[in-house]
N, CA and C atoms of all chains as a GROMACS GRO file, in nm:
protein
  558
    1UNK      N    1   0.889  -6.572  19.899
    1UNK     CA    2   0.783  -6.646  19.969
    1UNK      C    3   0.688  -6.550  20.041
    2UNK      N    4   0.785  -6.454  20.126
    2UNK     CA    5   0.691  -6.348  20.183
    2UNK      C    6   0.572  -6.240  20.031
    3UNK      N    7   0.640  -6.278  19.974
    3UNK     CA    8   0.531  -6.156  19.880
    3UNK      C    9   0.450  -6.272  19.839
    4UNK      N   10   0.519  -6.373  19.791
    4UNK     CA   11   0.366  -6.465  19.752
    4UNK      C   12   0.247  -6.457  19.865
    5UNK      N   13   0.306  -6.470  19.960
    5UNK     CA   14   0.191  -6.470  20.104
    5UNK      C   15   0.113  -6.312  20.105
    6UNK      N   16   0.170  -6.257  20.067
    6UNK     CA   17   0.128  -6.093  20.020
    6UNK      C   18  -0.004  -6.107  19.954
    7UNK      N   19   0.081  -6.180  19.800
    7UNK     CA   20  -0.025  -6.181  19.704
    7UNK      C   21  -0.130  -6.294  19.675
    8UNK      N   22  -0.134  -6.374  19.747
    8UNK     CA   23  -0.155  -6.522  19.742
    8UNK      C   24  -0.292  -6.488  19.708
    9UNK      N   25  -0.418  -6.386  19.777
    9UNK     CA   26  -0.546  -6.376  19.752
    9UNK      C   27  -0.558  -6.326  19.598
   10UNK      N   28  -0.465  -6.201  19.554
   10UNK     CA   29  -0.454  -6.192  19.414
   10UNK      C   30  -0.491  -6.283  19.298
   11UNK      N   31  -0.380  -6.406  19.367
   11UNK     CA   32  -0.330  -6.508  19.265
   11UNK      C   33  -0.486  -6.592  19.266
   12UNK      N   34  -0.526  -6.612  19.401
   12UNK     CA   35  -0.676  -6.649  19.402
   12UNK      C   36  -0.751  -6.640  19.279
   13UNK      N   37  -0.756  -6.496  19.352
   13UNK     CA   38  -0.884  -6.444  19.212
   13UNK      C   39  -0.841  -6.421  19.097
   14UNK      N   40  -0.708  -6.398  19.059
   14UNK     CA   41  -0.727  -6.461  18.968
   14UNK      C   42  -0.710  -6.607  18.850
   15UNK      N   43  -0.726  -6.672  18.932
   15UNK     CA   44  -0.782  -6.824  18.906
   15UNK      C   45  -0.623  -6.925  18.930
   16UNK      N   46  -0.520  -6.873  19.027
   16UNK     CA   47  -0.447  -6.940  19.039
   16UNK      C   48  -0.431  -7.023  19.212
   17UNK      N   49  -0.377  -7.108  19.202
   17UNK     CA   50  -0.371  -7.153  19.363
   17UNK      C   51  -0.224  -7.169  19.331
   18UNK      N   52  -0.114  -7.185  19.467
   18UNK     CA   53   0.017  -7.134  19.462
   18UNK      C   54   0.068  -7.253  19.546
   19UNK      N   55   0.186  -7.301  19.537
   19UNK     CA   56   0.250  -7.408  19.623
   19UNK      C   57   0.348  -7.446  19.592
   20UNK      N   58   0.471  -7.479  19.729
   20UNK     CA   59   0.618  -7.412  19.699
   20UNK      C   60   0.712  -7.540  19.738
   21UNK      N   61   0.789  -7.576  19.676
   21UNK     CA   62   0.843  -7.683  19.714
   21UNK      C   63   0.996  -7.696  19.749
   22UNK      N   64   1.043  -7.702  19.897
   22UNK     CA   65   1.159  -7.720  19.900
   22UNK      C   66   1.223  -7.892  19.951
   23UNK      N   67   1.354  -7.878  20.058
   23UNK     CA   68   1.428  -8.028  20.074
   23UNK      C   69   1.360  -8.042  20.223
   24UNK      N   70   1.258  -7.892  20.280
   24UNK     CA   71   1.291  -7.923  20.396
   24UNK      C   72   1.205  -8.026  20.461
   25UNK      N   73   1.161  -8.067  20.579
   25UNK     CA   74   1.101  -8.179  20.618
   25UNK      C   75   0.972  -8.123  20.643
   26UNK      N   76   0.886  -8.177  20.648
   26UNK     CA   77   0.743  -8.137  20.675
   26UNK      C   78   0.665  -8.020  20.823
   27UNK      N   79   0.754  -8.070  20.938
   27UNK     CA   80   0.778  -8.016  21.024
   27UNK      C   81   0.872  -7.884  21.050
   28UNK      N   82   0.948  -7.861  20.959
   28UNK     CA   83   1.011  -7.748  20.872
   28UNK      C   84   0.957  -7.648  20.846
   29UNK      N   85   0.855  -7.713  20.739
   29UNK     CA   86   0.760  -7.606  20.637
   29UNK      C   87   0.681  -7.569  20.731
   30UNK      N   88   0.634  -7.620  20.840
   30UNK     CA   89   0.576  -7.614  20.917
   30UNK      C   90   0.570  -7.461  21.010
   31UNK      N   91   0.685  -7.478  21.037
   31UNK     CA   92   0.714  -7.376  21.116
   31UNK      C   93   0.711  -7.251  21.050
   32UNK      N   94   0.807  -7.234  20.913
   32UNK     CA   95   0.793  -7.140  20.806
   32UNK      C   96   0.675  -7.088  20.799
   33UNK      N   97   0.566  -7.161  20.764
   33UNK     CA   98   0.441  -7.140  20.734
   33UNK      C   99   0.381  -7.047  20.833
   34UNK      N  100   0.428  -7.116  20.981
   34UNK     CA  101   0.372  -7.014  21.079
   34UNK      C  102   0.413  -6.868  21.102
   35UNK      N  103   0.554  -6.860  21.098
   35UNK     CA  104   0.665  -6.785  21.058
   35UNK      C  105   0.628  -6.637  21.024
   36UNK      N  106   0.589  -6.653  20.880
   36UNK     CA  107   0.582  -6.594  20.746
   36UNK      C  108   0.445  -6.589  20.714
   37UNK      N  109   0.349  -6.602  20.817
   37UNK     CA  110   0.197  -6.635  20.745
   37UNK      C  111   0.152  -6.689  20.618
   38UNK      N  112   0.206  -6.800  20.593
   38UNK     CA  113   0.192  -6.823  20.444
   38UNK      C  114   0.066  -6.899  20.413
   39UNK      N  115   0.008  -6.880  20.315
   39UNK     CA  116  -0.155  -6.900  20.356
   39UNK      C  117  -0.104  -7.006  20.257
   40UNK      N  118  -0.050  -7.070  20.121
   40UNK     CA  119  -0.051  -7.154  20.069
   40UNK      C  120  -0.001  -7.270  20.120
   41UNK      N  121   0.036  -7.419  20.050
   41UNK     CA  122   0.054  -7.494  20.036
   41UNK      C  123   0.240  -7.563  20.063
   42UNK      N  124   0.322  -7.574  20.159
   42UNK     CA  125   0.432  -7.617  20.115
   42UNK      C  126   0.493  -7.755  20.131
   43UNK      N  127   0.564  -7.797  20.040
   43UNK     CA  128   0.596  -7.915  20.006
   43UNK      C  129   0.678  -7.978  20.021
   44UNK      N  130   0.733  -8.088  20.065
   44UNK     CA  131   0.843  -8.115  20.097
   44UNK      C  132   0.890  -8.233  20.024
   45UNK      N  133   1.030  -8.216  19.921
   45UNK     CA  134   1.055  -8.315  19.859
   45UNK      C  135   1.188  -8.378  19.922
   46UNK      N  136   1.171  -8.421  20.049
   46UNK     CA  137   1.337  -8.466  20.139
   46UNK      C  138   1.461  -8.557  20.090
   47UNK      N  139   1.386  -8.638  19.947
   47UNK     CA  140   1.449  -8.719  19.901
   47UNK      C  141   1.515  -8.650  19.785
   48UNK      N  142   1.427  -8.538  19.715
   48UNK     CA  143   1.509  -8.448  19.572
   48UNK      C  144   1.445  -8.458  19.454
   49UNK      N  145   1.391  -8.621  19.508
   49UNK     CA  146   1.310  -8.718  19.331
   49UNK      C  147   1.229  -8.626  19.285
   50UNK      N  148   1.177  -8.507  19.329
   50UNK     CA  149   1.076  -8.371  19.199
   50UNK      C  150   1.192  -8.283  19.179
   51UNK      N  151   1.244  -8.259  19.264
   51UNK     CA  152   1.373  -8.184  19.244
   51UNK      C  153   1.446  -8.211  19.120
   52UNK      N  154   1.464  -8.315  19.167
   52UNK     CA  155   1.608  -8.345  19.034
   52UNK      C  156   1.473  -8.413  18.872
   53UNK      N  157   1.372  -8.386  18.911
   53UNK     CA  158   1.294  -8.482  18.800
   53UNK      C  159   1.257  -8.343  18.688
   54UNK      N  160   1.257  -8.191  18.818
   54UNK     CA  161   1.253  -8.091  18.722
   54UNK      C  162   1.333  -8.012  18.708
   55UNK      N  163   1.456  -8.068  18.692
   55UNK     CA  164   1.588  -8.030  18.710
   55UNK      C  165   1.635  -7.918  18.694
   56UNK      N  166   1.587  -7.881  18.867
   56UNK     CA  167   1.605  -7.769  18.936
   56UNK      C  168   1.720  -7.822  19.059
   57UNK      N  169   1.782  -7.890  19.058
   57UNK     CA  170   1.875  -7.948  19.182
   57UNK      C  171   1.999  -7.860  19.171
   58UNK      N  172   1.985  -7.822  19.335
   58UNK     CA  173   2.124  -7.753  19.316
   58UNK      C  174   2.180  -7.847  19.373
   59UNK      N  175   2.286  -7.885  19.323
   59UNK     CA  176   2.368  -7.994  19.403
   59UNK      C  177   2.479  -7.972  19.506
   60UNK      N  178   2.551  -7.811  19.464
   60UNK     CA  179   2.664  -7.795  19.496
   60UNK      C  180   2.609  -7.722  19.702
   61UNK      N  181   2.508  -7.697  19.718
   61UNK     CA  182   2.457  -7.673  19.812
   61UNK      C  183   2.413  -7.731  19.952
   62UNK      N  184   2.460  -7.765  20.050
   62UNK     CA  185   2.362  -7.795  20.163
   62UNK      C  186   2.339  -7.948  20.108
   63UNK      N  187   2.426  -8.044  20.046
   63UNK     CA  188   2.369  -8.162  20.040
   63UNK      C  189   2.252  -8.176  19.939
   64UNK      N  190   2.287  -8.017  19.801
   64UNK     CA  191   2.152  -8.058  19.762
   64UNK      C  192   2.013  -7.969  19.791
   65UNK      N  193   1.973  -7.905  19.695
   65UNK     CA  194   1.861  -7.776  19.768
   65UNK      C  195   1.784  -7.751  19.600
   66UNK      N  196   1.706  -7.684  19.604
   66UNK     CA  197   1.631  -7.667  19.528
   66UNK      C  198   1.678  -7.524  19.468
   67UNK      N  199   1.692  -7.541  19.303
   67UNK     CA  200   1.734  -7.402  19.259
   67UNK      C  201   1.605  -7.304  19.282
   68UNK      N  202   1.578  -7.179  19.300
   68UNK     CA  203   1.508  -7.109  19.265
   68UNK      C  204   1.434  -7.122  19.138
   69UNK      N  205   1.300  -7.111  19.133
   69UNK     CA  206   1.244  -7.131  19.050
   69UNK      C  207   1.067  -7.127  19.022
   70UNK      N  208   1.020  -7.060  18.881
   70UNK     CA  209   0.928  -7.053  18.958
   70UNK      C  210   0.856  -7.140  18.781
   71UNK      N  211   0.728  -7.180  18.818
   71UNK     CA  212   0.610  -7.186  18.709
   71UNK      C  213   0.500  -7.217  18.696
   72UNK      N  214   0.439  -7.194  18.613
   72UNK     CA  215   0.307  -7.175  18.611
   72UNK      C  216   0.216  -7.334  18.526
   73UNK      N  217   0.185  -7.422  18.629
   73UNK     CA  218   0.087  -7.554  18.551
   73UNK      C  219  -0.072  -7.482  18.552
   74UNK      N  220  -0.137  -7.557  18.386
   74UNK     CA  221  -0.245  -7.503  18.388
   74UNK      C  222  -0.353  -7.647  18.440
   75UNK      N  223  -0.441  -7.626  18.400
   75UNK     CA  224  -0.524  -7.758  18.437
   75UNK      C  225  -0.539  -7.865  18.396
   76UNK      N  226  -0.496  -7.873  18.267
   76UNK     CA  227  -0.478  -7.981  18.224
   76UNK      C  228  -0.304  -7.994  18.222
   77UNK      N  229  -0.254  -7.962  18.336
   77UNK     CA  230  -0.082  -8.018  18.387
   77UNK      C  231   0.018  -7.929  18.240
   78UNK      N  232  -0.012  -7.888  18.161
   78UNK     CA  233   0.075  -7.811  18.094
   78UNK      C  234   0.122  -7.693  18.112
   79UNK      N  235   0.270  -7.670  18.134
   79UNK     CA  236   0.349  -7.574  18.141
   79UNK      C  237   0.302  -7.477  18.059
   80UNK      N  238   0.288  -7.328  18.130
   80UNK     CA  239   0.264  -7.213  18.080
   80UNK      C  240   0.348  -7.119  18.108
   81UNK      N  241   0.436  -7.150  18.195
   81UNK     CA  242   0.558  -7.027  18.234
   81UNK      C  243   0.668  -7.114  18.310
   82UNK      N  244   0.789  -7.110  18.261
   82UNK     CA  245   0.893  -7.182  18.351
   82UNK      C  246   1.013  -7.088  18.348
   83UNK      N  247   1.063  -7.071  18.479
   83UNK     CA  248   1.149  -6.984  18.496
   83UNK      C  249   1.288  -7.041  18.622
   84UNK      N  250   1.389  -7.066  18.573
   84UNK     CA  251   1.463  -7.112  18.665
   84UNK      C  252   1.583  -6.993  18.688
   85UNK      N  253   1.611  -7.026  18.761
   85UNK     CA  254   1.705  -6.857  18.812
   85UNK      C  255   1.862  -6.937  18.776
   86UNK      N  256   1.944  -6.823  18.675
   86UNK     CA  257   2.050  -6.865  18.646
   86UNK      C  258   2.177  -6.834  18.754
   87UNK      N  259   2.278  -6.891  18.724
   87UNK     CA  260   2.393  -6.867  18.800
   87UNK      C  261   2.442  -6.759  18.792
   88UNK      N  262   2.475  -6.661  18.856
   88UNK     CA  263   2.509  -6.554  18.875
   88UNK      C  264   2.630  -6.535  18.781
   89UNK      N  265   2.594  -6.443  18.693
   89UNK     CA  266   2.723  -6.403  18.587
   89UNK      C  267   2.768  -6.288  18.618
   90UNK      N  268   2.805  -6.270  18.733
   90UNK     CA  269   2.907  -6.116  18.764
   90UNK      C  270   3.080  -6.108  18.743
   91UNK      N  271   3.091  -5.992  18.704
   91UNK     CA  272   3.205  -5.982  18.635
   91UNK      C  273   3.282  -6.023  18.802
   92UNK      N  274   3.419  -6.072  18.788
   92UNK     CA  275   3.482  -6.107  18.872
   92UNK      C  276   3.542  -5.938  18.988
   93UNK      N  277   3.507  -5.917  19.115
   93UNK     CA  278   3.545  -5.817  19.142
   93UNK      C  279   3.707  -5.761  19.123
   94UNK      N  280   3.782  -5.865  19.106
   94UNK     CA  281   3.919  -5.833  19.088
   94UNK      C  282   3.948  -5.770  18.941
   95UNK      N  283   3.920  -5.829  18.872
   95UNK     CA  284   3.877  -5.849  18.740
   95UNK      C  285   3.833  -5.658  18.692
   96UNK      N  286   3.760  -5.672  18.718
   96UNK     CA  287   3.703  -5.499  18.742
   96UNK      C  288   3.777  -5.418  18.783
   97UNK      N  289   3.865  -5.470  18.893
   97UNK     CA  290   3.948  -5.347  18.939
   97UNK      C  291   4.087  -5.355  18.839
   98UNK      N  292   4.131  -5.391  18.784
   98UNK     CA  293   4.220  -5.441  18.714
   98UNK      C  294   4.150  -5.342  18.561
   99UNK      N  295   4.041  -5.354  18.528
   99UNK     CA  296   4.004  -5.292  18.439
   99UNK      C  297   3.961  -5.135  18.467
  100UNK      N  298   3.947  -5.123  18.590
  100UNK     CA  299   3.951  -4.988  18.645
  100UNK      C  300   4.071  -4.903  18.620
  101UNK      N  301   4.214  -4.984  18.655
  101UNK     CA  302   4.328  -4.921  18.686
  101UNK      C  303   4.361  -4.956  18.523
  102UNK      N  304   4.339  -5.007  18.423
  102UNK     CA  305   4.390  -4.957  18.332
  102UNK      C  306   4.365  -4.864  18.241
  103UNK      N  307   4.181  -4.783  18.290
  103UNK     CA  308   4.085  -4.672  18.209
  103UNK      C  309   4.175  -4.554  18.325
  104UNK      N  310   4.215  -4.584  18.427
  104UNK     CA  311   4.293  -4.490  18.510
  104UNK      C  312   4.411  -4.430  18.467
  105UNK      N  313   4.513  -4.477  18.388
  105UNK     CA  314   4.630  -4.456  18.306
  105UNK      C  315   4.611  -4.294  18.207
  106UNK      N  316   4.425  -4.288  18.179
  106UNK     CA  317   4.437  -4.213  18.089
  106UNK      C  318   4.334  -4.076  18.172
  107UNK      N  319   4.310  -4.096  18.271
  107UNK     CA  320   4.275  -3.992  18.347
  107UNK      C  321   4.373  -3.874  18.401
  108UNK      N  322   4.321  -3.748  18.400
  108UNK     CA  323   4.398  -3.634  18.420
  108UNK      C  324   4.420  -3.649  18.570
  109UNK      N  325   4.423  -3.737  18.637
  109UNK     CA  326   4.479  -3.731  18.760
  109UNK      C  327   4.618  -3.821  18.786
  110UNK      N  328   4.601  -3.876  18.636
  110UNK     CA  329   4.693  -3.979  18.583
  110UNK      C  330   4.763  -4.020  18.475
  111UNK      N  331   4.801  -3.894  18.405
  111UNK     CA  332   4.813  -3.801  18.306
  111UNK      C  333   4.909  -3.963  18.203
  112UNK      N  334   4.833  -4.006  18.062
  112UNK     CA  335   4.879  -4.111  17.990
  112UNK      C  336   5.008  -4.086  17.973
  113UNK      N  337   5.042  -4.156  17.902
  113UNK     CA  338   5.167  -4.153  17.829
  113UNK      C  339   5.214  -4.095  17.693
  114UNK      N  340   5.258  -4.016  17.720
  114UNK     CA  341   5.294  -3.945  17.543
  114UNK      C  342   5.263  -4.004  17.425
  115UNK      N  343   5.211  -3.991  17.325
  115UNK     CA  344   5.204  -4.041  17.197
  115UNK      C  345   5.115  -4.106  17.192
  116UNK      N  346   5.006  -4.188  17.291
  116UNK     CA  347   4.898  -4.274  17.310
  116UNK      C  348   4.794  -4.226  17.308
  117UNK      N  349   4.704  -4.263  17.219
  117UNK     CA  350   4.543  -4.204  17.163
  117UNK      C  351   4.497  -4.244  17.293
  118UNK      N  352   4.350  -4.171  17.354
  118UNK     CA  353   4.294  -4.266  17.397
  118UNK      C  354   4.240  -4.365  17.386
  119UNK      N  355   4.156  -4.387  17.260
  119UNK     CA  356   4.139  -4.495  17.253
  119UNK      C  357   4.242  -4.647  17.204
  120UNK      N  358   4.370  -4.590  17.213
  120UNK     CA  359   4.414  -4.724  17.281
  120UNK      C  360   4.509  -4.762  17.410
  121UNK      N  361   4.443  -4.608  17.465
  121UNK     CA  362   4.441  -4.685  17.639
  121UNK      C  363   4.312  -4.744  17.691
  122UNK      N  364   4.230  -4.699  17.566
  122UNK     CA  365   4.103  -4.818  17.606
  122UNK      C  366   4.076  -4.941  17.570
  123UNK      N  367   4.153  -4.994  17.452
  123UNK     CA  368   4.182  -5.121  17.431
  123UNK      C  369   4.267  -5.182  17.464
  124UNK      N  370   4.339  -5.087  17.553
  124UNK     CA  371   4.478  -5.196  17.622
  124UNK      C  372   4.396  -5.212  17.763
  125UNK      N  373   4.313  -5.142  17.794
  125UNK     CA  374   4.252  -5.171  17.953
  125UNK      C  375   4.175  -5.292  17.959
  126UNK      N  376   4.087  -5.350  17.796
  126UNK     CA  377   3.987  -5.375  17.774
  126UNK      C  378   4.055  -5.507  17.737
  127UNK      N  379   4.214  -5.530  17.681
  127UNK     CA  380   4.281  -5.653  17.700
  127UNK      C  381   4.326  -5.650  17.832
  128UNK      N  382   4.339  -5.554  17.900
  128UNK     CA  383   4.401  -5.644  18.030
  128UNK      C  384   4.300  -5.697  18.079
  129UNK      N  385   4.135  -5.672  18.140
  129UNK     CA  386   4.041  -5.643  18.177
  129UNK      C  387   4.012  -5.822  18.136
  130UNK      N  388   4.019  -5.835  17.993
  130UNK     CA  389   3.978  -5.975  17.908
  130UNK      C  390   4.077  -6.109  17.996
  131UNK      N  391   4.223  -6.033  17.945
  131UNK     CA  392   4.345  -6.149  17.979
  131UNK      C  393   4.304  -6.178  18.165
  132UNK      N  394   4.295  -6.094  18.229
  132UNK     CA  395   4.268  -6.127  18.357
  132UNK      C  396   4.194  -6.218  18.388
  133UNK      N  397   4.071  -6.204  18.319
  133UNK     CA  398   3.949  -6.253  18.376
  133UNK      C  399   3.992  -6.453  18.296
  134UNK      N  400   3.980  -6.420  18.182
  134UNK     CA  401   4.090  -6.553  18.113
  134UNK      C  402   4.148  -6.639  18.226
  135UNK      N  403   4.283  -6.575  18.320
  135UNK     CA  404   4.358  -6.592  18.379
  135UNK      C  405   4.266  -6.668  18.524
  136UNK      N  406   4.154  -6.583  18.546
  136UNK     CA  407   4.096  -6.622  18.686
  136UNK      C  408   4.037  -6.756  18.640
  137UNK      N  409   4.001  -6.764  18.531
  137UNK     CA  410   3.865  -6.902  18.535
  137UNK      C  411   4.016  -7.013  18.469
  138UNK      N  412   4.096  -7.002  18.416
  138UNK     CA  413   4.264  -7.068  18.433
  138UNK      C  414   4.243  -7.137  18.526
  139UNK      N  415   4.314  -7.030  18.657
  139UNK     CA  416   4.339  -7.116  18.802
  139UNK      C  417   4.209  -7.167  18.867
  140UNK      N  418   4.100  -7.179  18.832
  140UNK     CA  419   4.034  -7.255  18.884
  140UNK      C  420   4.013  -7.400  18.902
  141UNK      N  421   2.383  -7.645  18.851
  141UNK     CA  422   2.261  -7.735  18.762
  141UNK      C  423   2.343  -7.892  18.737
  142UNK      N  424   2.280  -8.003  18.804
  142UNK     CA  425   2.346  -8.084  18.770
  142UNK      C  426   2.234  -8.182  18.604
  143UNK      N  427   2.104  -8.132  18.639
  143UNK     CA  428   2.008  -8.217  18.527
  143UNK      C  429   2.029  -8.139  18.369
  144UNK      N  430   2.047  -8.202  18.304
  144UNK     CA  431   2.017  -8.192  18.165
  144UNK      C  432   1.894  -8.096  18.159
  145UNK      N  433   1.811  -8.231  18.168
  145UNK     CA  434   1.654  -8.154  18.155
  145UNK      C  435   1.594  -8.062  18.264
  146UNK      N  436   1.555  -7.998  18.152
  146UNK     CA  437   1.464  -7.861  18.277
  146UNK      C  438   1.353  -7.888  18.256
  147UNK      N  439   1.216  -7.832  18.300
  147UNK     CA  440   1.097  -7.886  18.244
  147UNK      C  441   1.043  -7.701  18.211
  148UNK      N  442   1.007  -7.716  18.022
  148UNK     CA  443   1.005  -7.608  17.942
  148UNK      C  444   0.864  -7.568  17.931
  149UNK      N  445   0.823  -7.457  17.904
  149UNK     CA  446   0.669  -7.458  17.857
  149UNK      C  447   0.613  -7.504  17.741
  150UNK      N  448   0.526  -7.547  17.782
  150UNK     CA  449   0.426  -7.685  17.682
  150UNK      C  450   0.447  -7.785  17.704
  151UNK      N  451   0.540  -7.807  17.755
  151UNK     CA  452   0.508  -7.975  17.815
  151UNK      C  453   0.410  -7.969  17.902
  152UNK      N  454   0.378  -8.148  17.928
  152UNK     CA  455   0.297  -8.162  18.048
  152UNK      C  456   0.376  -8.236  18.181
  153UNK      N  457   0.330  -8.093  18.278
  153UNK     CA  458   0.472  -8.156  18.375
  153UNK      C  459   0.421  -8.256  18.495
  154UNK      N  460   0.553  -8.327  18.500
  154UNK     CA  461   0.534  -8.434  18.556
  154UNK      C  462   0.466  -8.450  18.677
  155UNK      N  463   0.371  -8.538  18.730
  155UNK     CA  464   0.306  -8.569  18.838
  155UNK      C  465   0.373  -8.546  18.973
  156UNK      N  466   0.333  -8.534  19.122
  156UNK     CA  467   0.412  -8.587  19.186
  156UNK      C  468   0.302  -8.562  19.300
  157UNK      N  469   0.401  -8.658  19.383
  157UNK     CA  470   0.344  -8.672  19.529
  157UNK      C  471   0.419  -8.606  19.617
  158UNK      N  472   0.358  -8.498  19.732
  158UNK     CA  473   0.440  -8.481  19.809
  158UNK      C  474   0.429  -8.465  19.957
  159UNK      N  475   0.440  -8.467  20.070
  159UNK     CA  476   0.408  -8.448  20.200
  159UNK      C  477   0.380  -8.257  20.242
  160UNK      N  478   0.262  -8.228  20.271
  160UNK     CA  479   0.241  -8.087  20.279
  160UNK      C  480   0.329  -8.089  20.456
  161UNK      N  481   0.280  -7.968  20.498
  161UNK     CA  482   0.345  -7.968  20.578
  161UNK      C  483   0.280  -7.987  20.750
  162UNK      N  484   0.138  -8.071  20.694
  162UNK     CA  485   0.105  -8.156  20.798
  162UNK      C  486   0.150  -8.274  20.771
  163UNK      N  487   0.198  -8.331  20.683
  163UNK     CA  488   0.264  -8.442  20.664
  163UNK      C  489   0.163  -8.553  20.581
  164UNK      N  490   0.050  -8.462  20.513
  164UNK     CA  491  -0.037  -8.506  20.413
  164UNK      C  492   0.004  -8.520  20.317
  165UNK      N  493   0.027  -8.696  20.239
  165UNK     CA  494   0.027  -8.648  20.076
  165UNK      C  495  -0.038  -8.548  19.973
  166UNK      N  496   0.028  -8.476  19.865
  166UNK     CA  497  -0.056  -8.372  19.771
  166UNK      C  498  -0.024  -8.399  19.630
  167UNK      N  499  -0.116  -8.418  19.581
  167UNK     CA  500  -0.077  -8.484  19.430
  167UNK      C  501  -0.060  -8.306  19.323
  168UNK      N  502   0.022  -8.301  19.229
  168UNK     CA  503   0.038  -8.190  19.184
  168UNK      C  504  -0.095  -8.222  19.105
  169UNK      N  505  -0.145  -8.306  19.061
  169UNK     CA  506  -0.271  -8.363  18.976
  169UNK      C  507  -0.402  -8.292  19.049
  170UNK      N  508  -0.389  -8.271  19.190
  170UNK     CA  509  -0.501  -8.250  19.256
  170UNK      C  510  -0.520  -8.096  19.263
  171UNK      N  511  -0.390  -8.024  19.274
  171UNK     CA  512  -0.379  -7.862  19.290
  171UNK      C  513  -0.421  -7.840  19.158
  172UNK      N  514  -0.386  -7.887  19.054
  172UNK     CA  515  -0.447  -7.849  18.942
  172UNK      C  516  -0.582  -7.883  18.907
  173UNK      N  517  -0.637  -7.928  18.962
  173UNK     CA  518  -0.772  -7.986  18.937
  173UNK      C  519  -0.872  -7.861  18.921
  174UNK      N  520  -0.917  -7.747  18.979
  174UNK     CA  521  -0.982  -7.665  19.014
  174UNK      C  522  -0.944  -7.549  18.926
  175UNK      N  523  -0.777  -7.530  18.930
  175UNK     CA  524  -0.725  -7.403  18.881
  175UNK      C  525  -0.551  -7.421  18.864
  176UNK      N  526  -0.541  -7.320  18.779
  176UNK     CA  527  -0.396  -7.329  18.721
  176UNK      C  528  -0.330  -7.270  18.864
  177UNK      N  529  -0.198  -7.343  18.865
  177UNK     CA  530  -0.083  -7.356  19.018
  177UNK      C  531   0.010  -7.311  18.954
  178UNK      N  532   0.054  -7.179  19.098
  178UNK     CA  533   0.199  -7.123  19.038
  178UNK      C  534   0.265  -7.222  19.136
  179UNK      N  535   0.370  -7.261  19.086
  179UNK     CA  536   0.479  -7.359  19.195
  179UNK      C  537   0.631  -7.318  19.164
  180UNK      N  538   0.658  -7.269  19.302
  180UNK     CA  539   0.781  -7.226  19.317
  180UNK      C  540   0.842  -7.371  19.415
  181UNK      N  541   0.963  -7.323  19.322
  181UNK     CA  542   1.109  -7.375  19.394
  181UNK      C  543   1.151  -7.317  19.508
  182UNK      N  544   1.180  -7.327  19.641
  182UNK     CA  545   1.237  -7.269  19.716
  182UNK      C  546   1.397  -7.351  19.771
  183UNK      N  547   1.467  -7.204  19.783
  183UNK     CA  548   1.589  -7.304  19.891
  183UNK      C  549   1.590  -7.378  20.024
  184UNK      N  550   1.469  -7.339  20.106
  184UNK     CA  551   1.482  -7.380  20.238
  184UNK      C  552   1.534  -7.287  20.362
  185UNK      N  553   1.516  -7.348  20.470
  185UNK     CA  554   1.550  -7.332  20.571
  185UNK      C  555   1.713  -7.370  20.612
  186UNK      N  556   1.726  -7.494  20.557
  186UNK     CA  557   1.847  -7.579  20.616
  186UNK      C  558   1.973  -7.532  20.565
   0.00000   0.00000   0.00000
């Protein structure tokens, strides 16, 4: 929001006007606006009905919040850029360490096991690394 | 994500009304009138 307010004269010239829509209440944006100097437009959808109509609703949030998201309407109302921000796909931190300590087995500080190539202390790290992560989204 | 639908490029996206933050209705029909609108999603304050 702060860089849009950055760039907002940019977006001006070049032939865009900018306006941001969250859950909060009008008196909200309000303050933000003052906040953050935000020279554009903000919106308040308290009920969700644009929210969930451009199904951007985060639901699991705050009762409900607006995913991140951004795009571009041209003048005659057609979509020219839509971009919604996905759910974070990070490898599980446990998960990693688990795959750490089994590329560790074959390090000289951790001298392997007799008769074992490395590369299949790298496919046994790379099944434990798999079976783990398997295992985490399991107990969920 | 609980919606199915997302709204994709090339469609024409849907209208709406909304309270600015003097508590003025703003038609997305009207921001576009003049010039193409970037419109972001935000999370909020709350």
């Amino acid at each position: 929001m702060a860089d849009y307010a950055k760039l907002y004269n940019d977006f001006r010239a070049a032939g865009a006007e900018v306006a941001a829509i969250s859950v909060d209440p009008p008196d909200r944006s309000a303050g933000l606006r003052k906040d953050l100097a935000i020279p554009f437009t903000l919106l308040s959808d308290s009920d969700r009905a644009t929210i969930i109509e451009w199904g951007v609703l985060n639901a699991a949030e705050k009762g409900g919040i607006a995913t991140p998201s951004t795009f571009l309407i041209d003048r005659e109302r057609k979509v020219r850029f839509a971009k919604v921000e996905e759910m974070m796909m990070r490898v599980e931190p446990r998960a990693m360490l688990e795959f750490v300590k089994g590329l560790g087995n074959g390090t000289p500080n951790n001298p392997r096991p007799r008769g074992v190539s490395p590369a299949t202390m790298f496919l046994r790290a790379m099944a434990n690394g798999f079976r783990y992560g398997v295992n985490v989204k399991r107990n969920r | 994500m609980d919606e199915a639908h997302q709204i994709i490029v090339g469609e024409t996206a849907p209208d709406f009304s909304l309270p600015d933050s003097t508590g003025t209705p703003r038609r997305l029909s009207e921001l576009t009138k003049h010039s193409m609108c970037v419109l972001i999603f935000y999370r909020g304050h709350w």
